[in-house]
C-alpha positions in Angstrom: -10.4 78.6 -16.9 -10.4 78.4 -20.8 -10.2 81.9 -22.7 -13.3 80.2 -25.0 -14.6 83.1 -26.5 -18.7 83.2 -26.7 -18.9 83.0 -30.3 -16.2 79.7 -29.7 -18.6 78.3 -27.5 -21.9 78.6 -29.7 -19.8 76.8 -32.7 -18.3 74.0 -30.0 -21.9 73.9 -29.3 -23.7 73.2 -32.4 -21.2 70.5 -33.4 -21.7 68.7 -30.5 -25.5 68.9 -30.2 -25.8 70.4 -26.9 -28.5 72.6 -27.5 -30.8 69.6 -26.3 -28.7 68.8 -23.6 -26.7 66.1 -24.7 -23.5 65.9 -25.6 -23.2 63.8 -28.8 -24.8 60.8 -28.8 -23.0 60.0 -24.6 -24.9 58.2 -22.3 -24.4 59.1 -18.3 -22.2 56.2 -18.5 -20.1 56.6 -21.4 -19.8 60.9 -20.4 -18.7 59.4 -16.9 -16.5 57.0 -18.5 -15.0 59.6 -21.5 -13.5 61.9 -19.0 -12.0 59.4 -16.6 -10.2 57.3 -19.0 -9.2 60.7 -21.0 -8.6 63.2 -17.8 -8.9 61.5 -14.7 -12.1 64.0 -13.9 -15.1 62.8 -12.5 -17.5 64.9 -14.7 -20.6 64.4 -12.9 -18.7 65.6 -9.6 -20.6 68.7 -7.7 -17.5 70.9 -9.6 -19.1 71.1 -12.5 -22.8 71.1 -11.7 -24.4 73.9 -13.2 -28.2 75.2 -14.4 -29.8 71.6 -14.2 -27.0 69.4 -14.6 -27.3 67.9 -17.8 -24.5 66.7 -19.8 -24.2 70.0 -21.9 -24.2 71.5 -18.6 -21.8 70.1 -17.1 -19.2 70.0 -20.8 -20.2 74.2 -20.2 -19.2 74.1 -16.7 -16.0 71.9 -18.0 -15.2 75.1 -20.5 -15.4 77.3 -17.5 -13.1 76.1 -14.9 -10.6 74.4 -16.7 -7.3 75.7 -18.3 -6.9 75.5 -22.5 -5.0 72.5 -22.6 -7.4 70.6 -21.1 -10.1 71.8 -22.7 -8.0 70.8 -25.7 -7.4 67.6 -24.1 -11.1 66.5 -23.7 -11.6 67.8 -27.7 -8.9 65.7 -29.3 -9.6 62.9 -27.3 -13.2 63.4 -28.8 -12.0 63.7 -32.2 -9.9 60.0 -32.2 -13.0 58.8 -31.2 -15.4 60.4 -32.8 -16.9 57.7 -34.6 -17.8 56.0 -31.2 -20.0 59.2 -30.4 -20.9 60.8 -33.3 -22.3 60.2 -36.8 -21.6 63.7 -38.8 -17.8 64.1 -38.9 -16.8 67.4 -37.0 -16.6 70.9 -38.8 -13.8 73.2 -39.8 -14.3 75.2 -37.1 -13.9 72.8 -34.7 -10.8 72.0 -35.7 -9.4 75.4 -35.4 -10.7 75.9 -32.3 -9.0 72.6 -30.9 -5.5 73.8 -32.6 -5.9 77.4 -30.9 -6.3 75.9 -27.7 -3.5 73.7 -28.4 -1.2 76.3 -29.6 -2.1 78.4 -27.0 -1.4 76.6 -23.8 2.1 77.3 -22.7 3.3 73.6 -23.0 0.8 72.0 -25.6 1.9 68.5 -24.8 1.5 69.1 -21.3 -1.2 65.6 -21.0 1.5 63.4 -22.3 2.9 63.5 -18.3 0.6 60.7 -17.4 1.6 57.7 -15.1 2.8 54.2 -16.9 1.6 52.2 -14.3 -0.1 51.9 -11.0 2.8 52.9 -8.1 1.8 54.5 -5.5 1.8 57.9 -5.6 2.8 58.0 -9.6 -0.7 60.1 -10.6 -0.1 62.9 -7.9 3.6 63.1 -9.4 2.2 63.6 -12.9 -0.9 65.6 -11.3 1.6 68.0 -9.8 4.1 68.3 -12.7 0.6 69.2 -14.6 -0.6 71.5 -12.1 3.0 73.9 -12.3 2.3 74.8 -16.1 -1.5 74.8 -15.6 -0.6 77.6 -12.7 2.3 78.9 -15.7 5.1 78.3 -12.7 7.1 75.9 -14.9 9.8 76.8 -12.4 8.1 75.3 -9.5 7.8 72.0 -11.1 11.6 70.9 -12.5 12.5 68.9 -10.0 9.1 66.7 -10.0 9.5 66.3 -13.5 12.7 65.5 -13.3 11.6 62.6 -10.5 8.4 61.8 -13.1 11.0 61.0 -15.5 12.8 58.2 -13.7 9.6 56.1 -12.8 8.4 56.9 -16.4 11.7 55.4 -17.7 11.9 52.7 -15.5 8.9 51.6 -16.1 9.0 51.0 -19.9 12.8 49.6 -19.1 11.5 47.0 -17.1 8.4 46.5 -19.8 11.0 45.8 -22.1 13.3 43.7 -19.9 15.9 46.2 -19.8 18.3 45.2 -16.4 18.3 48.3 -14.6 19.9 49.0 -11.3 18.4 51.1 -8.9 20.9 53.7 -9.0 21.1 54.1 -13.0 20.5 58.3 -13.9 17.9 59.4 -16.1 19.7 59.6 -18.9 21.5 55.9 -18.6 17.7 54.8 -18.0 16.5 56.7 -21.5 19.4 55.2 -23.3 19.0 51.7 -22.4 15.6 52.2 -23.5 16.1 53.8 -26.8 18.0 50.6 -27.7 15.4 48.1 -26.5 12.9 49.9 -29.0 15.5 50.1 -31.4 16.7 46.8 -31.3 13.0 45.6 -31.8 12.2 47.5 -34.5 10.1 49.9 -33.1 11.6 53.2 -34.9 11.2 53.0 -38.4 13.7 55.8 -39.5 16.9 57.1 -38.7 16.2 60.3 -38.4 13.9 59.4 -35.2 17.0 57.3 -34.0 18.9 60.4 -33.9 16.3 63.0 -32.5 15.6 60.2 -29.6 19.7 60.2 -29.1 20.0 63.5 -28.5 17.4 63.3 -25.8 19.7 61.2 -23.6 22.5 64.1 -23.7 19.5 66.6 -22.9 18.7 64.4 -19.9 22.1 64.6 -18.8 22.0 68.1 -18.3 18.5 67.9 -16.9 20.2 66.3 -14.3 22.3 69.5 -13.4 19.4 71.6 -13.8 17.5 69.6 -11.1 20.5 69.0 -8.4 21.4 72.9 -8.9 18.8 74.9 -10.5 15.5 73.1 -9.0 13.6 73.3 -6.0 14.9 70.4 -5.3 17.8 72.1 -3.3 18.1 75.6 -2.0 19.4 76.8 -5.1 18.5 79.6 -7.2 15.8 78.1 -9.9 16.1 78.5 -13.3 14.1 81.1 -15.1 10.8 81.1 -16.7 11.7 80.8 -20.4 14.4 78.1 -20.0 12.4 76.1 -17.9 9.3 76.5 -20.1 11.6 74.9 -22.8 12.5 72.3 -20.9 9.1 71.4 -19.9 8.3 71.8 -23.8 10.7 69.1 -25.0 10.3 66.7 -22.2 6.6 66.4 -23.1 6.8 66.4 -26.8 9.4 63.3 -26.3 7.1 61.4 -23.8 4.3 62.3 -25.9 6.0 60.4 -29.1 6.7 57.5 -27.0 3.5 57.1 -25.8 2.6 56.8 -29.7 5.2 53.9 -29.8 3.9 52.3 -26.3 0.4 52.5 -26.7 -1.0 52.3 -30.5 -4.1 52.9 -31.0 -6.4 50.2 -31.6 -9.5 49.9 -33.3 -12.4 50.2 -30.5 -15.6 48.4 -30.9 -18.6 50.5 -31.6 -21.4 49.7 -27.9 -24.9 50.6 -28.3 -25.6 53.6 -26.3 -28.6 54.2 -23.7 -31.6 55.8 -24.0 -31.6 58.6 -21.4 -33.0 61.8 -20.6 -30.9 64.8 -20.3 -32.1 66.7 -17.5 
C-alpha cells in the first residue's frame, strides 16, 4: 500500500474533485480506459470496491492497496494528460506529492519495464520483474530482468531492421541498436551517444551477474544494494528509450458522458 499520509490524501482530493464522487471530469469509460492503458488495472475490478463504489471510491481504494510507485504512476500519467480531464491546471501541492512518491519508491522508474509488443508471455515477464521491487526483493528478480531485456531489445532491433541472430547477447543486441537510432538521427547529442555506450559494457557484465549471481542458477545472489542499482539504471535506460520509441503525440480532446457517480 502507498504511505499517503491523511493530510496527502485530502489535498490529492480537492485537486481532483472527488468530494462529489468523481474523479475529474472521467466518465466510467474513460476511468476504465485511464488505468488500463496507463497500469494494466482493471479499476472497476471487486479489488478496489469500496463504500459505494464510485469513482472517488475506487481512486481511495487505488491509494490504499497499491505501492508508491504506482500510485505515482497513475498521477503522472494524469498530469500528461491533464488537459483531456481537467480544466484548472493542478496545484503546487500536487506536484510535490507526485515527486515524493517518486522519490520514494526504491526504483522510481520501475513502470518503464513494460512489454514492446504482444509475445506471449512478455506482460507476466515485466509483471514479475515489477512485482520483485514492489515486494523490495530486487534480488529475486535479476535474472527475469535480465530475460526482460533480451525480448525488450529484440524487439526494437527488429523494429528497426537490425539482422539479429537468435543467439546474439544482450549487450551485442543493445549495441546494434544504439547504432540503428544513431544512424537515423534519433540522439540529438553526443553526450547521450556516450551515456547510451556505456550501457552496452554495463550489459555485459549484467550478463555475469545473471549466469553467476542470479536465481537463475544455484548460485549465491547478489546483495540488496548492488542489485537495487542495477535495477535503478536498467530502468532509467529503458525509460529514456521509451521517450525515443514512443513520442508523445498530441491526443484529441472526446466529449465526456454524463453520468452519475454512485
Amino acid at each position: 500500500m502507498s504511505d499517503l499520509s491523511a493530510i496527502e490524501k485530502r489535498k490529492l482530493e480537492k485537486v481532483l474533485g472527488m468530494s462529489s464522487g468523481y474523479v475529474l471530469n472521467f466518465s466510467n469509460r474513460t476511468f476504465e480506459e485511464f488505468f488500463l492503458d496507463t497500469l494494466n488495472i482493471s479499476i472497476f475490478n471487486s479489488k478496489y470496491e469500496y463504500g459505494s463504489g464510485s469513482k472517488a471510491n475506487r481512486m481511495r481504494a487505488f491509494w490504499d492497496q497499491e505501492p508508491n510507485f504506482i500510485v505515482a504512476q497513475a498521477l503522472e500519467a494524469l498530469i500528461e494528460n491533464w488537459d483531456e480531464y481537467a480544466i484548472e491546471a493542478p496545484s503546487e501541492d500536487f506536484m510535490k506529492i507526485l515527486q515524493r512518491l517518486k522519490l520514494s519508491a526504491p526504483v522510481p522508474d520501475i513502470g518503464a519495464i513494460k512489454p514492446n509488443s504482444n509475445e506471449e508471455g512478455f506482460e507476466a515477464l515485466s509483471k514479475a520483474v515489477r512485482e520483485s521491487i514492489e515486494k523490495n526483493e530486487p534480488t529475486t528478480g535479476l535474472d527475469r530482468l535480465h530475460t526482460f531485456l533480451i525480448k525488450y531489445f529484440r524487439n526494437l532491433c527488429q523494429k528497426h531492421n537490425v539482422l539479429i541472430s537468435k543467439e546474439i547477447p544482450l549487450h551485442s543486441l543493445v549495441g546494434e541498436y544504439i547504432k540503428a537510432i544513431k544512424t537515423k538521427g534519433l540522439i540529438e547529442s553526443d553526450i547521450t551517444e556516450r551515456i547510451l555506450k556505456s550501457t552496452i559494457s554495463i550489459m555485459e557484465a549484467f550478463n555475469k551477474i545473471r549466469n553467476d549471481h542470479s536465481f537463475a542458477h544455484d548460485n549465491k545472489v547478489l546483495n540488496y544494494n548492488e542489485s537495487l542499482l542495477i535495477f535503478g539504471h536498467v530502468t532509467s535506460s529503458v525509460r529514456f528509450i521509451d521517450s525515443i520509441e514512443t513520442p508523445k503525440l498530441n491526443q484529441s480532446k472526446h466529449s465526456f458522458e454524463e453520468e452519475l457517480p454512485f
